[in-house]
Each structure stands twice: as C-alpha cells, then as structure tokens.
C-alpha positions in Angstrom: -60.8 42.5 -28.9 -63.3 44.8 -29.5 -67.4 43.6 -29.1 -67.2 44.7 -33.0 -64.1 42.6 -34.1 -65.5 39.6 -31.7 -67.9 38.7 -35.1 -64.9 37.8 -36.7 -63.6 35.4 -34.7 -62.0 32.3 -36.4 -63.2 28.5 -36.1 -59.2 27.0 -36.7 -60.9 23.8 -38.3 -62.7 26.2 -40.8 -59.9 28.0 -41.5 -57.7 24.9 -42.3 -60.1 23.0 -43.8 -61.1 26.4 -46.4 -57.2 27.1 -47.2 -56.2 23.4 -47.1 -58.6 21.1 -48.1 -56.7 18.7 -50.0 -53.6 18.6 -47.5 -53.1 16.3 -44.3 -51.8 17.5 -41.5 -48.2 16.3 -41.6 -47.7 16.8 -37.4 -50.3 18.1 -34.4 -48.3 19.6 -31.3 -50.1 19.4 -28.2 -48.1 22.0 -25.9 -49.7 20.8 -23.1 -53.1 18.7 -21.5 -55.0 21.7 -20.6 -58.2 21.6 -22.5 -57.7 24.9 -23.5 -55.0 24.0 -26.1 -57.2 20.8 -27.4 -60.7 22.2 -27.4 -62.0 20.9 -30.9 -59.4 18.1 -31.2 -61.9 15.6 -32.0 -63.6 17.1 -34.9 -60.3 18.1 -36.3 -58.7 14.6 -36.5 -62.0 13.4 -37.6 -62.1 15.9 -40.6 -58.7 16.1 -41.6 -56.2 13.0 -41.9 -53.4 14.3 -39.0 -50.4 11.5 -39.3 -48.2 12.6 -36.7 -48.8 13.5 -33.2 -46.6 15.3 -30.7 -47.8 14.5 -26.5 -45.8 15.7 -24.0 -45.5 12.6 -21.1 -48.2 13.7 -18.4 -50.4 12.3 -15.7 -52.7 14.7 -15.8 -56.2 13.7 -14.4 -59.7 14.0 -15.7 -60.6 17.8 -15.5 -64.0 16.8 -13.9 -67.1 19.0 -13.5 -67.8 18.9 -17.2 -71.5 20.2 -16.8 -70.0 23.3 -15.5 -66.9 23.7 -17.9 -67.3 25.7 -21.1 -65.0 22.8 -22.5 -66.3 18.9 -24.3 -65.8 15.4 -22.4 -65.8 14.1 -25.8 -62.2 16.1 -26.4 -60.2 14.5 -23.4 -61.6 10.8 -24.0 -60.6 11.3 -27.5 -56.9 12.7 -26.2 -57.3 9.8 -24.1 -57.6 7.8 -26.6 -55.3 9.1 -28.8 -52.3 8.2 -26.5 -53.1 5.0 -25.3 -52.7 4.0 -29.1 -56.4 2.9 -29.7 -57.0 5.5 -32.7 -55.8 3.7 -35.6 -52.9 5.3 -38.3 -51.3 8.2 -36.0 -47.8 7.9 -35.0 -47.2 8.9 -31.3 -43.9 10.4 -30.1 -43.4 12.3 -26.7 -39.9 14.2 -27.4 -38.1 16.3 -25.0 -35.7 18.6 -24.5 -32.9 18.2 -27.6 -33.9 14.6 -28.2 -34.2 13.9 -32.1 -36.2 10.4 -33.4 -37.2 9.3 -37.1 -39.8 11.6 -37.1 -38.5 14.5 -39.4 -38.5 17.6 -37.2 -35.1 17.2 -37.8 -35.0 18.0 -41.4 -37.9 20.4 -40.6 -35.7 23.1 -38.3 -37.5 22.1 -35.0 -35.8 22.6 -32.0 -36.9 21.1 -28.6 -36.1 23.6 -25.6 -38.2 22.0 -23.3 -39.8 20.5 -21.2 -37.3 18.0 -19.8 -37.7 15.6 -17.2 -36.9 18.0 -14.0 -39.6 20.2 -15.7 -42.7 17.2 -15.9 -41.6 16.4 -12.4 -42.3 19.8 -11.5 -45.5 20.2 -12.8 -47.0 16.3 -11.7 -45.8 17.4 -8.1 -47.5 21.2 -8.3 -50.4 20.0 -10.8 -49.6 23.0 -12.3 -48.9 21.6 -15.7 -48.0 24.6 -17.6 -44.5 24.0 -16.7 -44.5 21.0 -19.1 -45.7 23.4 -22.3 -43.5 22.4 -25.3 -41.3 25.5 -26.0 -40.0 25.1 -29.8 -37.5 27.3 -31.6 -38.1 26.9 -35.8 -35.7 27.5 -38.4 -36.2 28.4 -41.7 -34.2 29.9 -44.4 -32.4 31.5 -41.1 -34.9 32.9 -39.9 -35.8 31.7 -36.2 -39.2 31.4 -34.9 -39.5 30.9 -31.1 -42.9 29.2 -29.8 -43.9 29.1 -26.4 -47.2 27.4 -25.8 -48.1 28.4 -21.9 -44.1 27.6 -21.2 -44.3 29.2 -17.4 -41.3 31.7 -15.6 -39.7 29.0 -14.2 -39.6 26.9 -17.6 -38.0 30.0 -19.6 -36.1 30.3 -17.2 -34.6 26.8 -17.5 -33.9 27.3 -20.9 -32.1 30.3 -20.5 -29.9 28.6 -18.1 -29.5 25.7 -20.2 -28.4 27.2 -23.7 -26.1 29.9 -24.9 -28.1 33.1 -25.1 -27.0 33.8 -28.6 -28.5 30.3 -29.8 -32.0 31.7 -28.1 -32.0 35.0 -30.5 -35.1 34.6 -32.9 -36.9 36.9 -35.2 -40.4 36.2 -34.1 -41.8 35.1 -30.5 -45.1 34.2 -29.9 -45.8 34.9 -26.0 -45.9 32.8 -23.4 -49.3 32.2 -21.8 -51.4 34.1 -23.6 -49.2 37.3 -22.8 -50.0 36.8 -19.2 -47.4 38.8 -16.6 -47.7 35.5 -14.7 -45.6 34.0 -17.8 -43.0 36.8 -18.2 -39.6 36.2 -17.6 -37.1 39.5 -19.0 -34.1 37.2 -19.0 -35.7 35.3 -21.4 -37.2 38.0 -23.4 -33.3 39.7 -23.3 -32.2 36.5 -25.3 -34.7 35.7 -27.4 -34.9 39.5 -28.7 -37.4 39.4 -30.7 -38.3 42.0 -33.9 -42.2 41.0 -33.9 -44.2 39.5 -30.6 -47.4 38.0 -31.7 -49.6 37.3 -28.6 -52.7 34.8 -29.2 -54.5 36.7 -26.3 -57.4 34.8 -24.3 -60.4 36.5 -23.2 -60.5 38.1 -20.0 -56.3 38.1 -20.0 -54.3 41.5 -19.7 -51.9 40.7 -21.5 -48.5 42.5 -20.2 -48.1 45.1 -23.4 -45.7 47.4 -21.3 -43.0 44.4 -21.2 -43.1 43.4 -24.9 -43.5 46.3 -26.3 -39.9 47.3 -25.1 -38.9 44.5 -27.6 -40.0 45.1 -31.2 -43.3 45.3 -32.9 -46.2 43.5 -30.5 -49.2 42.5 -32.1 -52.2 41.1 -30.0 -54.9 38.8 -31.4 -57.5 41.0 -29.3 -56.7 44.4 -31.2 -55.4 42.8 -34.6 -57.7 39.7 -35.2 -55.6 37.3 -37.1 -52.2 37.8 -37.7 -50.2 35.7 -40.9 -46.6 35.9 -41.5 -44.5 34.8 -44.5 -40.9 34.0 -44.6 -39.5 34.1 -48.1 -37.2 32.2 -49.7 -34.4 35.0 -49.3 -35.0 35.7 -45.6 -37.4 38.7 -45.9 -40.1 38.5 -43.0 -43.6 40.2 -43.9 -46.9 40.5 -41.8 -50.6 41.6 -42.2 -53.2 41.2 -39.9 -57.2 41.4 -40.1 -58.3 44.4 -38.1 -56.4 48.1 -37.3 -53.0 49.4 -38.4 -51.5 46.5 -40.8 -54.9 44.9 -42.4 -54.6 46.6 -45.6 -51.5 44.9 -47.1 -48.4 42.7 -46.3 -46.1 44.7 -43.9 -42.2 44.4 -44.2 -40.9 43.6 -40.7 
C-alpha cells in the first residue's frame, strides 16, 4: 500500500462494531495460533458478545520475548484462556478435516478441507504451525468461496490429493499466506480456479502477483485498501474496493 492509502487503514473491531453494533458474533475462526491472526482478540470478545469459537488442536508454546514483539501478552493469555474453558458462555469446538458436530456450519455451507491429523502432526514436529491453518470452502446460493488462512504448499497440497478437483472449483479465493510465493502451490490454484483472488497482503510481503494473476481478477489489500463482495440471492457476484480501479461503484465479476 501506498504511504498515502496507509492513513486509511482499518481497525477490524471498529469496523464491526460501526456496521454491526447490535449483532453478536455468531462464530470466530482462529486459522491458526500465530499471534498474527489473533492480534486484538481480547478487546474483540470483550466488546462484542462472540458465541461460538473455532481452535484448531495445537501445542503451540508461549511466543516469548514479548518486550521485543510488536504483538500483546494480554492476547495469548486470553487465547489461553479461552480454550482451557475458563471464559464463561463461549462454545469451544476444534473440527477437522470433513468432520460435522451440532454446531451449524452444516446448515451454513462450511466445508472443512483441512487440517487433519497427519497435518497437526506435521506442524507440532516442524513448529512450523502454518501447516495446521484451517482451509474452508463456503457455499452459498452456489457460489463457492475458498478460504485459506496461511494453509502452507504442503497443506494445499493435501487437499488436492485428497478431493476430486472438480469439488475444489470456487468462485472466489482468498490467498494463502498473505500471497507469499512460499504459500503457492499451482496444482492447487489449477483446481480451485478462481474468477477473483483477493490477497489480505502483510506489510513487508511480495506477494506473488505474476502466479495469480494467470487466474482471474487479483486484488491486493496493499493497492486496493478494503475489498467487500456481495453474493446475491440469484448467484450474481459484485465487488468494490476503497482505493484505485473499482472504488467508485459495485463491480460485476
């Protein structure tokens, strides 16, 4: 992102709290333990009412140096916390791969593509626990959304082995890992498909444009700002971002 367009980036608890005040938060996925992906999480549950949360089973270990991370102690004791069961009213399930349980994703179009147990084995061996990223396909009115958290190479590459290819296709992919090369698999990519790659890029990550853009319409968080999508009732998919090209109206994909 530009140093302009950096003015303008979003606090997520703002924005939920200013477009959904009076709604709980029906279900939190954490992909995965990095803090990274629960920066905030604190505040969040203390501000809004969250009534479901998703943790994928880890053993992860205290981060340590705190004084020198740019992240807050307070946010792993209260994931801590959080799934050892001591903050009161929140349901705790830790789903894997194609497992279903009373908690509604069912009804909701959520598909589990991973991690399994080969996967969390992988990454408590490596400590490399971006292989245990939830990676979730969502279906609504037939229209497929695939969701990668930091989901690594090895992980997409699981999932391709493990599903038919045509059951992968979605409309919309956002990227694994930030966009990172490191998180590229083709194979995947080449079922998946996708008609519009949205990549959440982190700072200081060059994200691998010449890959995706081979695939349909790529739009990064660091040129674009936020990007918000729509899926109506009859299947049409429409777009509009913040900044450049597509920040003047809703674009039909």
């Amino acid at each position: 992102m530009s140093k302009e367009n950096k003015a303008y980036l979003t606090n997520p608890i703002d924005y939920i709290n200013q477009h959904f005040s009076n709604k709980e938060i029906f279900r939190f996925i954490l992909t995965h333990p990095d803090m990274d992906h629960m920066s905030g999480i604190k505040s969040l549950f203390t501000k809004k009412y969250v009534r479901n949360f998703w943790d994928v089973p880890n053993n992860k270990p205290d981060p340590e140096n705190w004084d020198q991370s740019p992240y807050d102690k307070n946010d792993w004791d209260f994931y801590q916390n959080l799934r050892a069961g001591k903050i009161s009213n929140k349901t705790i399930v830790r789903p894997l791969r194609d497992q279903t349980a009373e908690c509604c994703w069912v009804q909701d179009g959520i598909k589990i593509l991973s991690p399994n147990k080969e996967l969390i084995d992988e990454a408590e061996k490596n400590e490399e626990y971006d292989h245990l990223s939830y990676v979730l396909q969502i279906t609504y009115n037939e229209i497929k959304v695939m969701l990668t958290g930091d989901a690594t190479k090895n992980a997409l590459d699981d999932i391709v082995r493990n599903y038919n290819r045509n059951d992968l296709k979605s409309s919309i992919l956002l990227a694994p890992g930030h966009g990172s090369k490191n998180h590229v698999s083709k194979d995947f990519l080449d079922a998946v498909d996708p008609k519009l790659i949205i990549v959440s890029v982190a700072e200081g990550i060059d994200y691998d444009y010449d890959t995706y853009k081979n695939y349909g319409t790529v739009l990064s968080t660091k040129y674009y700002g936020n990007v918000r999508l729509k899926i109506k009732d009859n299947g049409k998919i429409f777009f509009r971002t913040q900044f450049q090209n597509y920040s003047d109206n809703w674009y039909d994909l």
